[in-house]
Backbone as CSV, one residue per row, in Angstrom:
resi,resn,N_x,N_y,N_z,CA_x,CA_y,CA_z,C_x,C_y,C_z
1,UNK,110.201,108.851,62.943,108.846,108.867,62.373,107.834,108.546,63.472
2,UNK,107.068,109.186,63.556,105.435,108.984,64.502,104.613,108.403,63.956
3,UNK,103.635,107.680,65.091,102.469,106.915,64.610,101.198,108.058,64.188
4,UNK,101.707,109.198,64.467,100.946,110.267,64.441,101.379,111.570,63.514
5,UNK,100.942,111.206,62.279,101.640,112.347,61.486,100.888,113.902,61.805
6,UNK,101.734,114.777,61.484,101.380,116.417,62.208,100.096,116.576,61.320
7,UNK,99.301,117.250,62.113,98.015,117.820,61.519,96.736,116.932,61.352
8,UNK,96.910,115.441,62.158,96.321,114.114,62.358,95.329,114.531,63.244
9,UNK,94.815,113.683,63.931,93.262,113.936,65.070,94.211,113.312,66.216
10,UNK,93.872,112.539,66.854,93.953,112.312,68.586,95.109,111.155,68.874
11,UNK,95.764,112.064,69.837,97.050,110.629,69.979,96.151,109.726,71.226
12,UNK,95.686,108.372,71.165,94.960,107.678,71.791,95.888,106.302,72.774
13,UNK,95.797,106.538,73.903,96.260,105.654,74.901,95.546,104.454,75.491
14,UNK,95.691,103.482,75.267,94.797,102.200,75.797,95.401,101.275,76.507
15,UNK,94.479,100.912,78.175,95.253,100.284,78.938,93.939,99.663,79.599
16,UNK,94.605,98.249,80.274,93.435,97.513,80.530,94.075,97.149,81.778
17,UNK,93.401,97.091,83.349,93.777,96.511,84.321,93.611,94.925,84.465
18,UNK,94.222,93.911,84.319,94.006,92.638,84.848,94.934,92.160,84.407
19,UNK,94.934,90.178,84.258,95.979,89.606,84.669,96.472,89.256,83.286
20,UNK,96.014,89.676,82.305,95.921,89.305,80.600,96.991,90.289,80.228
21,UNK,96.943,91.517,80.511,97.397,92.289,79.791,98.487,93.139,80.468
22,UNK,98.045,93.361,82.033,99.212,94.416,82.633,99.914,94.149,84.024
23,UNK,100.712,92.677,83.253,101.851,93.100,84.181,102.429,93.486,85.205
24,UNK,102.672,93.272,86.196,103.269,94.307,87.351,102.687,95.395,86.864
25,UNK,101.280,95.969,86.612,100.473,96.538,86.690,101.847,98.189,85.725
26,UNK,102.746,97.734,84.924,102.781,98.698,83.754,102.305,99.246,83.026
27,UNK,101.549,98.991,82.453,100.466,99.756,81.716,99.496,100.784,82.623
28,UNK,99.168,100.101,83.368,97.789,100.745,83.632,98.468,101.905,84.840
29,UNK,99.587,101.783,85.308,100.770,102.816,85.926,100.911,104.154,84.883
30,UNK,101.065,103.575,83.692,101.322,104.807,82.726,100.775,105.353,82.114
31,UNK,99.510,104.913,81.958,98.257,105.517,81.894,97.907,106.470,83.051
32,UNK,97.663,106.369,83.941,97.670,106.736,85.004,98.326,107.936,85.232
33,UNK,100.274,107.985,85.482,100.561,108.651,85.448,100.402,109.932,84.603
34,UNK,100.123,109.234,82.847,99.805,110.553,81.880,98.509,111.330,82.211
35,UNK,98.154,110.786,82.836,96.245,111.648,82.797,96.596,112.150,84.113
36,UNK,97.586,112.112,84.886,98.097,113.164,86.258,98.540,113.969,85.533
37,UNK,100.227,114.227,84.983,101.199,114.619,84.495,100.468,115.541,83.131
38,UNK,99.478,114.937,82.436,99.151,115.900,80.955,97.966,116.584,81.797
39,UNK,97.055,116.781,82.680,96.211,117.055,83.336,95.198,117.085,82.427
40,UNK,94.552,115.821,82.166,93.553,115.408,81.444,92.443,115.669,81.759
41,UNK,91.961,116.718,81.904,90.418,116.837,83.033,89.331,116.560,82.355
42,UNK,88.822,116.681,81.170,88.099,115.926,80.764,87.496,114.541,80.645
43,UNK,87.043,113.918,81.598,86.875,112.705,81.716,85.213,112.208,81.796
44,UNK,85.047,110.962,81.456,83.818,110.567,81.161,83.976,109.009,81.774
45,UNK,82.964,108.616,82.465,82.746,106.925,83.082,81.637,106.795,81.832
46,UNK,82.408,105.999,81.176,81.320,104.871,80.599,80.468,103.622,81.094
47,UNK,79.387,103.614,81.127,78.465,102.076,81.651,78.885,101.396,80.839
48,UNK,79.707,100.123,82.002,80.222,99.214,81.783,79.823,97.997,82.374
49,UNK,78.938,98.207,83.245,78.819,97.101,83.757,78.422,95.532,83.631
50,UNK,77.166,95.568,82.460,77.185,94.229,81.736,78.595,93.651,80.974
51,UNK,79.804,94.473,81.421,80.998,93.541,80.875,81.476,92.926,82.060
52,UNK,81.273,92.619,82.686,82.104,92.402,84.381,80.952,91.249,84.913
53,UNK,81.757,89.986,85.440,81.467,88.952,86.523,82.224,89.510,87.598
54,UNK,81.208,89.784,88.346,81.807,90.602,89.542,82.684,89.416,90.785
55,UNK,82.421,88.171,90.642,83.212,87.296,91.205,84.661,87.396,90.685
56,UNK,85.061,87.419,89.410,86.515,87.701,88.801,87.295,89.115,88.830
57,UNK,86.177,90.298,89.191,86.413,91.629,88.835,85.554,92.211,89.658
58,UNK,86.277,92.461,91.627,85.493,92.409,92.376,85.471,94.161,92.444
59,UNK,84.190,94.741,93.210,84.255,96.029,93.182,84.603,95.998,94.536
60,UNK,85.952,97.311,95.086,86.321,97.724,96.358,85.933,98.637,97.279
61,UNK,86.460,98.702,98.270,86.105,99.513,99.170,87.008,100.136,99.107
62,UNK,86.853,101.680,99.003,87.812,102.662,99.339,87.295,103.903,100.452
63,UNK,87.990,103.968,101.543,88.003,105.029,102.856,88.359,106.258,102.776
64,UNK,87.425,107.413,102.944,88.495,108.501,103.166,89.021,108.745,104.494
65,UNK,89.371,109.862,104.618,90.576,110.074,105.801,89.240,110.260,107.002
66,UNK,88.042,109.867,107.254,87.209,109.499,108.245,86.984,108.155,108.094
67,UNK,87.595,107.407,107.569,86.909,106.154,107.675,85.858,105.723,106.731
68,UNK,84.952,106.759,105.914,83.429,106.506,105.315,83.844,106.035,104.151
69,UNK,83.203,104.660,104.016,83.392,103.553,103.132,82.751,104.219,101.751
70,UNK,82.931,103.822,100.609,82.795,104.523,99.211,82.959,103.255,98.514
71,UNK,82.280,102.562,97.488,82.902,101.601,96.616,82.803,102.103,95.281
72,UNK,83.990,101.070,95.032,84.599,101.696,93.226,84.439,100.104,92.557
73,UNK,83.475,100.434,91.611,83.259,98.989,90.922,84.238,99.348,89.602
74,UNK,84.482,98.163,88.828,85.001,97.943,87.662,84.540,98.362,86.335
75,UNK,85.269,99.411,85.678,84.877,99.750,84.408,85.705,100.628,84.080
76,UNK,85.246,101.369,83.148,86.244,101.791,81.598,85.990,103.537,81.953
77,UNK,87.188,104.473,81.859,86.882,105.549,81.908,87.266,106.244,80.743
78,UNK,87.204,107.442,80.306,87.558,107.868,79.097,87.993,109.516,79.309
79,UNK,89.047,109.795,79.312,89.550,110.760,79.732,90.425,111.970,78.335
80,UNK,90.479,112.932,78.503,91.063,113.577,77.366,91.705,115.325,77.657
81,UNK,92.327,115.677,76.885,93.057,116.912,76.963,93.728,116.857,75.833
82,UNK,94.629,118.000,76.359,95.510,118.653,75.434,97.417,118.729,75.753
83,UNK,98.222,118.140,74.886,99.316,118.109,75.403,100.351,119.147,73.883
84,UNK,100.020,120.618,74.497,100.447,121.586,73.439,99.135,121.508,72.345
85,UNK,99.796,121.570,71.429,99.127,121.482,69.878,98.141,119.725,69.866
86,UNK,98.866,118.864,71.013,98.211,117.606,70.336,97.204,117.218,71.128
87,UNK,95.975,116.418,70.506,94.881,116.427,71.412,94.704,114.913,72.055
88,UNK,94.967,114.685,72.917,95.349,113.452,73.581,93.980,112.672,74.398
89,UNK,93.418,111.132,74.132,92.620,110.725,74.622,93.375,109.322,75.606
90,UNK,92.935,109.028,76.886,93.455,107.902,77.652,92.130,107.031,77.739
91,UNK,92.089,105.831,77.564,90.665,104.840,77.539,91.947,103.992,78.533
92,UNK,90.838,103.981,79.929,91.812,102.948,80.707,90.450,102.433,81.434
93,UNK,90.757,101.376,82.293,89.926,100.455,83.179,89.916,99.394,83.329
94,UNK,89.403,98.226,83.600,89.202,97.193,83.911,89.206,96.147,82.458
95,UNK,89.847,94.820,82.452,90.191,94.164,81.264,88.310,93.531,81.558
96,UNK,87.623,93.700,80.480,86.346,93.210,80.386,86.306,91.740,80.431
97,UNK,84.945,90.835,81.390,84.700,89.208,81.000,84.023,89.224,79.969
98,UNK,82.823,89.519,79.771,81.855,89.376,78.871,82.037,90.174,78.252
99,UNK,81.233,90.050,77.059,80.403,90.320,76.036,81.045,91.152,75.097
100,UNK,82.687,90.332,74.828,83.716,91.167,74.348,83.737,91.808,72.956
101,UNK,82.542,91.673,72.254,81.911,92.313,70.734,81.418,93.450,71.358
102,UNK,80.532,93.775,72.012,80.222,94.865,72.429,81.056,95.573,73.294
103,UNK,82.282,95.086,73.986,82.275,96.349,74.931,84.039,96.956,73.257
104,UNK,84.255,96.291,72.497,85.380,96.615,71.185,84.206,97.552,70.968
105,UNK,83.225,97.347,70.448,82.304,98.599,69.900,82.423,100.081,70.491
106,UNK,82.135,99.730,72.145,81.913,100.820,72.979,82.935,101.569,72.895
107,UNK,84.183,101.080,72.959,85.504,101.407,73.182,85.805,102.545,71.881
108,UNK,85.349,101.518,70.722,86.138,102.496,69.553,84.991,103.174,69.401
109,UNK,84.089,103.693,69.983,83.184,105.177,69.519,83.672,106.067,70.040
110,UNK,85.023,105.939,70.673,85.927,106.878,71.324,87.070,107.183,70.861
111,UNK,87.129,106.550,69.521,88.557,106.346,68.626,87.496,107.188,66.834
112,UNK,88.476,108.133,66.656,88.180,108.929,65.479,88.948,107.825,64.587
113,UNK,88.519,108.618,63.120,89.352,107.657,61.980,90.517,108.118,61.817
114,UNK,90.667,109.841,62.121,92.316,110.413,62.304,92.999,110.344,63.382
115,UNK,92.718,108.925,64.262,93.391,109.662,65.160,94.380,108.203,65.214
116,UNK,95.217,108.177,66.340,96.659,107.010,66.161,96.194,106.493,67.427
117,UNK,96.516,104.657,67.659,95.907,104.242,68.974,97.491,103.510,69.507
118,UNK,98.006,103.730,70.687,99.108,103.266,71.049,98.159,102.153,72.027
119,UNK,98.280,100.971,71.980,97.932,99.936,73.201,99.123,99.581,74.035
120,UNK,99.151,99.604,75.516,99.665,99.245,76.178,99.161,98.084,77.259
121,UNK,100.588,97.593,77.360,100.669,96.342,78.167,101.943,95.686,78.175
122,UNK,101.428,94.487,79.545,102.812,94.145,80.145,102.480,92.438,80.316
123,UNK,103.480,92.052,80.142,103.898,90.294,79.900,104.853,90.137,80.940
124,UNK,104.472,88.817,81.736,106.014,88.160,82.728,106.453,87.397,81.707
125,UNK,107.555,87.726,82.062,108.552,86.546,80.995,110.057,86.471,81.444
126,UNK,110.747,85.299,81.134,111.968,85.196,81.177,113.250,86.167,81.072
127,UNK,113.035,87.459,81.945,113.957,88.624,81.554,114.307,88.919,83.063
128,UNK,115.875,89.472,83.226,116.251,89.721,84.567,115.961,91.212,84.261
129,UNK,115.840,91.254,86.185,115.438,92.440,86.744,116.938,93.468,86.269
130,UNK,117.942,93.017,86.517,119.429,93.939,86.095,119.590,94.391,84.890
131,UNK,118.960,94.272,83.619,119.044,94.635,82.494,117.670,95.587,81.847
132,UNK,118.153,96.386,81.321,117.020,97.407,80.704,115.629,96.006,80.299
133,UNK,114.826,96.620,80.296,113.412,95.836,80.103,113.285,95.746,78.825
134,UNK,112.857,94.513,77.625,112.725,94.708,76.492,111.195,95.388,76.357
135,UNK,110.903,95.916,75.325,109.419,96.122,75.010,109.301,96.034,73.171
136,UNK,108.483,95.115,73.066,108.190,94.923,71.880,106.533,95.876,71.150
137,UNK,106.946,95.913,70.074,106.493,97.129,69.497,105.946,96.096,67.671
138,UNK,104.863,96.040,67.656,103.841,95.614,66.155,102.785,96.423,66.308
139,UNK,102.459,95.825,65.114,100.904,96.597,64.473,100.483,95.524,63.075
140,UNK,99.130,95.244,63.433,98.267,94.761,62.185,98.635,95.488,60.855
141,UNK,99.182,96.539,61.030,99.061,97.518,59.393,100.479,97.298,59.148
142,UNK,100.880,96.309,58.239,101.820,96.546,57.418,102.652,97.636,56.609
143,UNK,101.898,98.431,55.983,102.139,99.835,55.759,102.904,100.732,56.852
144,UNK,101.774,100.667,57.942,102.763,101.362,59.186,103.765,100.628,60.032
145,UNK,103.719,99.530,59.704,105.348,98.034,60.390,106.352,98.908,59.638
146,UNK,106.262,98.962,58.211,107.531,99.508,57.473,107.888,101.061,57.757
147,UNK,106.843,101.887,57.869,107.049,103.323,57.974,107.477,103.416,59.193
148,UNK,107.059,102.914,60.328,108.384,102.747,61.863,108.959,102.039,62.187
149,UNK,109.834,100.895,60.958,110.882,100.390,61.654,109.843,99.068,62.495
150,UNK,108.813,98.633,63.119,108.413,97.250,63.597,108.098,96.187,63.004
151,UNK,107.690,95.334,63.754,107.288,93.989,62.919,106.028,94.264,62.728
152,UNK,105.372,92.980,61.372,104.196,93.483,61.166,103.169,92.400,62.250
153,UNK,102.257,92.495,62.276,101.837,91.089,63.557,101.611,90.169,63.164
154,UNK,102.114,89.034,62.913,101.881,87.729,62.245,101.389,86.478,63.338
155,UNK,100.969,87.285,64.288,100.082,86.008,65.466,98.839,85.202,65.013
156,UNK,98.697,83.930,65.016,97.555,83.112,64.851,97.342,82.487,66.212
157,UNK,96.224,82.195,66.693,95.461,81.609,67.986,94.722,82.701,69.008
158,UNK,94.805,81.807,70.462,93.799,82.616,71.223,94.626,84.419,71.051
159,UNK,93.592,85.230,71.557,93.679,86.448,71.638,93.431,87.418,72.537
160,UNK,93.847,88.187,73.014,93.257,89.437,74.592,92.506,90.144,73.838
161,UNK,91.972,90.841,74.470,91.137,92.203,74.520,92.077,93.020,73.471
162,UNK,92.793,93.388,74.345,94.832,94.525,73.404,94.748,93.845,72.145
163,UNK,94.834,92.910,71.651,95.189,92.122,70.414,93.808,92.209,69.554
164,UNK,92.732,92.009,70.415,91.179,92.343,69.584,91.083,93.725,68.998
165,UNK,91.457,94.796,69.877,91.309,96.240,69.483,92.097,96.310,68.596
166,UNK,92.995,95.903,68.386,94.348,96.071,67.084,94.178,95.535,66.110
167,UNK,93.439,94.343,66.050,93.021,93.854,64.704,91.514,94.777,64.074
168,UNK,90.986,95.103,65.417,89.565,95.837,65.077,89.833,97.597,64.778
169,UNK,90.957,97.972,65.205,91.736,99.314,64.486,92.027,99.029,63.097
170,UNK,92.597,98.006,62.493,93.317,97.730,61.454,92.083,97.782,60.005
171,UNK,90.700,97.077,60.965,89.535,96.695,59.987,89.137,98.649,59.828
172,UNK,89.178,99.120,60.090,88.266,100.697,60.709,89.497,101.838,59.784
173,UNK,90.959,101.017,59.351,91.964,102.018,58.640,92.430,102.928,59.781
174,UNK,92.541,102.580,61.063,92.852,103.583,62.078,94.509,103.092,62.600
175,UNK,95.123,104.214,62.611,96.934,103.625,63.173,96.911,103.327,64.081
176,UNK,97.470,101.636,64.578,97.482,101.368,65.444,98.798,100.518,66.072
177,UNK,99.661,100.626,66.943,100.488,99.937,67.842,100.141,99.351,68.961
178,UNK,101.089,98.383,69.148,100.766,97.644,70.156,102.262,97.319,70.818
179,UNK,102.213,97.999,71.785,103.732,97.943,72.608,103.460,97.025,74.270
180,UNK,104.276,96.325,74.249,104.066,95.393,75.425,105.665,95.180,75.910
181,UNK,105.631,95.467,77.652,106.914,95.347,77.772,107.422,94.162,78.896
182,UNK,108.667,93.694,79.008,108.392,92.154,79.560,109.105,92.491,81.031
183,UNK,108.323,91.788,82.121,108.159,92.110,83.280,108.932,90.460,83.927
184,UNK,109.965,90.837,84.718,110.688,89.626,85.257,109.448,88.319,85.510
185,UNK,109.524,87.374,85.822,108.218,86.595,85.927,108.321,85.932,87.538
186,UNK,109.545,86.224,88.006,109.977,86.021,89.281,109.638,87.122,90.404
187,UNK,109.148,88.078,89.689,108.888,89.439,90.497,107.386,89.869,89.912
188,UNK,107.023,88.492,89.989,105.380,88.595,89.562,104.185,89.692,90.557
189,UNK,104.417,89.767,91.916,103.631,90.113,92.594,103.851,91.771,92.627
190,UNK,104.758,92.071,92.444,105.483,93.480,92.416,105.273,94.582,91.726
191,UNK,104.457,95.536,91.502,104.642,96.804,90.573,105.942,97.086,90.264
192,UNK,106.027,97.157,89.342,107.566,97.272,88.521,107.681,98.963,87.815
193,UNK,107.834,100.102,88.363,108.382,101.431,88.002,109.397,101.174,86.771
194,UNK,110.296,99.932,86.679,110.943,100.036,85.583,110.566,99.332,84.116
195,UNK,109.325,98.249,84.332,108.392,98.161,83.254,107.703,100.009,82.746
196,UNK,107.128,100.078,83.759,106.295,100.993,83.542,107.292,102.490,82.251
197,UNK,108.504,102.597,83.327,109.882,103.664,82.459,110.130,103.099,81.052
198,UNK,109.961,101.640,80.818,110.658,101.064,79.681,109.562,101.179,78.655
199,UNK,108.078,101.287,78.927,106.796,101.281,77.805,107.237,103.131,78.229
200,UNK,107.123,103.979,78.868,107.173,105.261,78.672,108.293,105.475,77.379
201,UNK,109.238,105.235,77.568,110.411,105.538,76.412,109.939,104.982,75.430
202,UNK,109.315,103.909,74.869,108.660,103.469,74.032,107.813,104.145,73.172
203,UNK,106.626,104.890,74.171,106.080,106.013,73.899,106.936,106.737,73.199
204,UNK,107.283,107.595,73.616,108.128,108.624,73.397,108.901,108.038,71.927
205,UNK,109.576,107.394,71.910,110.330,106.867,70.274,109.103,106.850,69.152
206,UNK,107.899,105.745,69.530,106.905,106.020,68.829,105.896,106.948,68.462
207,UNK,105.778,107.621,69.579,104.612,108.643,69.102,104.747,110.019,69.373
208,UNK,106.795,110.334,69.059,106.991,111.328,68.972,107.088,112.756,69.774
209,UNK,106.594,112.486,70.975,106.557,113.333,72.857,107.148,113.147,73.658
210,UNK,107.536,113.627,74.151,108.304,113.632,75.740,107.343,113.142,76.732
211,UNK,107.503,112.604,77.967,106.857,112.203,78.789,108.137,112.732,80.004
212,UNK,107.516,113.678,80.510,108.055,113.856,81.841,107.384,113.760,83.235
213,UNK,108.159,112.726,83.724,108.074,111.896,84.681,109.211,111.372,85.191
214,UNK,109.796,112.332,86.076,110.944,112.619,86.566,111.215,111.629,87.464
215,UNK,110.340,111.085,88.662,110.122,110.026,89.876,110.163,108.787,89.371
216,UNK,110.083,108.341,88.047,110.110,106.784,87.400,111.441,106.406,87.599
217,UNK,112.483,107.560,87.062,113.994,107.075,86.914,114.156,106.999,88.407
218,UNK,114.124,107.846,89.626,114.679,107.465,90.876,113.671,105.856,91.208
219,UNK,112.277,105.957,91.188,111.620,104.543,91.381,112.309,102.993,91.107
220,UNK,112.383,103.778,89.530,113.244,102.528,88.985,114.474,101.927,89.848
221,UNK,115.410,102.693,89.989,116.325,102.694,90.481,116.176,102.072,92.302
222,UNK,115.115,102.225,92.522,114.854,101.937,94.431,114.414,100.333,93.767
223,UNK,113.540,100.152,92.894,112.983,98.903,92.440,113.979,97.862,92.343
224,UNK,114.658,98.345,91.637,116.065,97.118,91.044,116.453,97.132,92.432
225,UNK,117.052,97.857,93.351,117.932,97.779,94.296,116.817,96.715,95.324
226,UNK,115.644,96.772,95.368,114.611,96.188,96.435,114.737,94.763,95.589
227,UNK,114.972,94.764,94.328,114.388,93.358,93.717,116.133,92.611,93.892
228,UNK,117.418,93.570,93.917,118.579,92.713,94.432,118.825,92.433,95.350
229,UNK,118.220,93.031,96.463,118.381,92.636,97.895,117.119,91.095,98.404
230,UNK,115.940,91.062,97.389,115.191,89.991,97.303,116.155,88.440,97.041
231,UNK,116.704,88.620,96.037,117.512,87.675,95.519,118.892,87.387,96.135
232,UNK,119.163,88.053,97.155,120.583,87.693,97.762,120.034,87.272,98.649
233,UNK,118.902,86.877,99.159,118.755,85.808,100.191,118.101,84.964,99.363
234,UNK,117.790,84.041,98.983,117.753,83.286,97.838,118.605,82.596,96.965
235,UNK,119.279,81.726,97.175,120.325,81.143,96.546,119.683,80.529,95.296
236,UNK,118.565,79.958,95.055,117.893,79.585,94.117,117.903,80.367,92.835
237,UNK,117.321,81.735,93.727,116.763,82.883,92.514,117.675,83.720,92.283
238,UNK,118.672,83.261,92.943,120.171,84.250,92.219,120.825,83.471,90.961
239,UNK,120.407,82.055,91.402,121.030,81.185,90.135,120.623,81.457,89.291
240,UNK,118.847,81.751,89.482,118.180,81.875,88.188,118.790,83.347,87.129
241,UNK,118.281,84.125,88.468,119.058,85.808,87.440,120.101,85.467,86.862
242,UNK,121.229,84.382,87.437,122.197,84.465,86.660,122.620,84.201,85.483
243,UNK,121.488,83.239,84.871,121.616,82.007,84.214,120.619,83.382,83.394
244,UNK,119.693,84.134,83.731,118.816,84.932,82.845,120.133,86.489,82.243
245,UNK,120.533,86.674,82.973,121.857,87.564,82.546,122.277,87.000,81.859
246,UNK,123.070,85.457,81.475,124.001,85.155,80.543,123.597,84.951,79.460
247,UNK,122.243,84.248,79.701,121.343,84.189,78.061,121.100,85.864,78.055
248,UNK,120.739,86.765,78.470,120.618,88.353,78.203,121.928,88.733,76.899
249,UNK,123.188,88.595,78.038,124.260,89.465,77.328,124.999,88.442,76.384
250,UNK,124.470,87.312,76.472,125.218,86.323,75.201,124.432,86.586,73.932
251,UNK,123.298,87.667,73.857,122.369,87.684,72.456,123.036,88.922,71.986
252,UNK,123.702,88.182,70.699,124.572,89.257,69.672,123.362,90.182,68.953
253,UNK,122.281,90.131,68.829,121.199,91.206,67.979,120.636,92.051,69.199
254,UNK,120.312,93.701,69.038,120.176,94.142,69.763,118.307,93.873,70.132
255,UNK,117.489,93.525,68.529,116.029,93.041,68.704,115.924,91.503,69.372
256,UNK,116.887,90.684,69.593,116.829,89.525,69.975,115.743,89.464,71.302
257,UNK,116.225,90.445,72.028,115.370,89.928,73.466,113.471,90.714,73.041
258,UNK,113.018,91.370,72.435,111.818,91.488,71.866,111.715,90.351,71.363
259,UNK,112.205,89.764,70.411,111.573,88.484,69.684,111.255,87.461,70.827
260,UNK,112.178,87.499,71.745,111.729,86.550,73.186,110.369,87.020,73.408
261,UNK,110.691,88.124,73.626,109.327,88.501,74.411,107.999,88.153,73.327
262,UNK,107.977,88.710,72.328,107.145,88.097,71.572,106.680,86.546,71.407
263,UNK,108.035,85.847,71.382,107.411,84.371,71.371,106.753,83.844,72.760
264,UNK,107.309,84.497,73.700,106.896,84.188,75.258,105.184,84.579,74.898
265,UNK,104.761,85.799,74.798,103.451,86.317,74.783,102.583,85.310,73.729
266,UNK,103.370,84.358,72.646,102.298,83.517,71.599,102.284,82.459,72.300
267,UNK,103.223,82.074,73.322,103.310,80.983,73.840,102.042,80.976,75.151
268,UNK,102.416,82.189,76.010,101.214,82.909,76.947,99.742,82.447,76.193
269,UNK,99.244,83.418,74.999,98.307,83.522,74.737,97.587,81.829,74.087
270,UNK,98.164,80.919,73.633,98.126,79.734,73.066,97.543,78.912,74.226
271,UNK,98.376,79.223,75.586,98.005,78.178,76.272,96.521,78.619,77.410
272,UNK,96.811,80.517,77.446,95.504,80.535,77.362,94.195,80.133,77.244
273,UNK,94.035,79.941,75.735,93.727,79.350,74.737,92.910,78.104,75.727
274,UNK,93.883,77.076,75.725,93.876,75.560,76.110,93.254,75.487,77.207
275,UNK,93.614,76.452,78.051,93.215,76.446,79.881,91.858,76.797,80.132
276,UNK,90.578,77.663,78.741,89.416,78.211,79.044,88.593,76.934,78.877
């Protein structure tokens, strides 16, 4: 079953760059990759800028192949196409500071009432690099928890941006998921190709498409091998993987390691919470 029943409006992709939401930068990788790979050419920069403290969310310098400096400040782009029959929108950019009522507004004047919103994102948490990546998969709409098989979202306390849009989909009657996948927490600094592969398949189960992206599975595969050769000099952090493998393959339910991840992310977002 799809979050997107046939003859629906827009399969909608949402990804936020920063330290809240993505992870060894998974999400905002697969976003990315789809608006290469579906050749999304339709694209639009939204003014964003009264959402951004430019001290937290600095704008860069980027060079071309002369040297001539160009800067790329922080904000939200809005991109769209066609993948066959289905009409596909990507909302990616920068996780907003301010004025987080208005920039949920801005966002969903880009979200129809037919159309399905997949949110993506990525959590460090207690999971070894040697084992498939869990990714946990809710939605505010009860109705649609039961019609695909997820949980329904039963989170109370602080909240992200990802978690605001999903409750603010839910108020609007618009389908919405929220898939988040858990990123070793020891391999914090690292882009992770096999986060990024593990929310792609995710995709794909949920919202019913193929995603081809052939270079993730060899990536993946160079990743793990770079992140085992990290840990064999490390006597510390081999103990740790090890000790994270045995709690892995000692969990008799195959949803067990999602529910980790889930409690890790209430535990994340709580203390959040405490630290502002």
């Amino acid at each position: 079953m799809s979050i997107l029943p046939s003859g629906s409006g827009a399969l909608v992709f949402i990804a936020f760059e920063g330290q809240d939401a993505d992870a060894s930068e998974a999400a905002s990788s697969l976003v990315k990759d789809l608006i290469e790979v579906w050749h999304l050419d339709d694209s639009e920069i939204l003014d964003t800028d009264g959402f951004y403290e430019f001290r937290f969310s600095e704008p860069e310098i980027i060079r071309d192949e002369d040297g001539t400096a160009s800067i790329a400040w922080p904000g939200i782009a809005v991109h769209r196409g066609r993948l066959g029959e289905q009409s596909i929108t990507v909302i990616h950019g920068h996780e907003p500071g301010l004025k987080w009522r208005e920039f949920l507004s801005l966002v969903l004047t880009h979200v129809g009432d037919d159309d399905a919103v997949i949110l993506l994102g990525g959590l460090h948490a207690e999971v070894p690099h040697t084992r498939p990546l869990p990714v946990v998969a809710n939605t505010e709409d009860a109705e649609l928890a039961s019609e695909l098989g997820i949980d329904a979202n039963g989170y109370e306390g602080p909240i992200g941006i990802l978690g605001l849009l999903g409750v603010a989909c839910r108020w609007r009657g618009v389908r919405a998921v929220n898939l988040w996948v858990g990123v070793p927490d020891y391999l914090a600094e690292s882009p992770s190709p096999k986060a990024e592969l593990a929310l792609a398949k995710a995709v794909e189960r949920y919202a019913g498409i193929e995603i081809d992206i052939h270079v993730l599975e060899e990536e993946s595969r160079a990743w793990e091998l770079g992140a085992d050769e990290l840990v064999s000099f490390n006597p510390r952090l081999a103990e740790l993987v090890q000790a994270l493998e045995k709690q892995n393959d000692s969990t008799e339910l195959p949803e067990a390691s999602g529910d980790a991840i889930a409690a890790e992310f209430e535990r994340y977002l709580r203390k959040r919470g405490r630290d502002k």
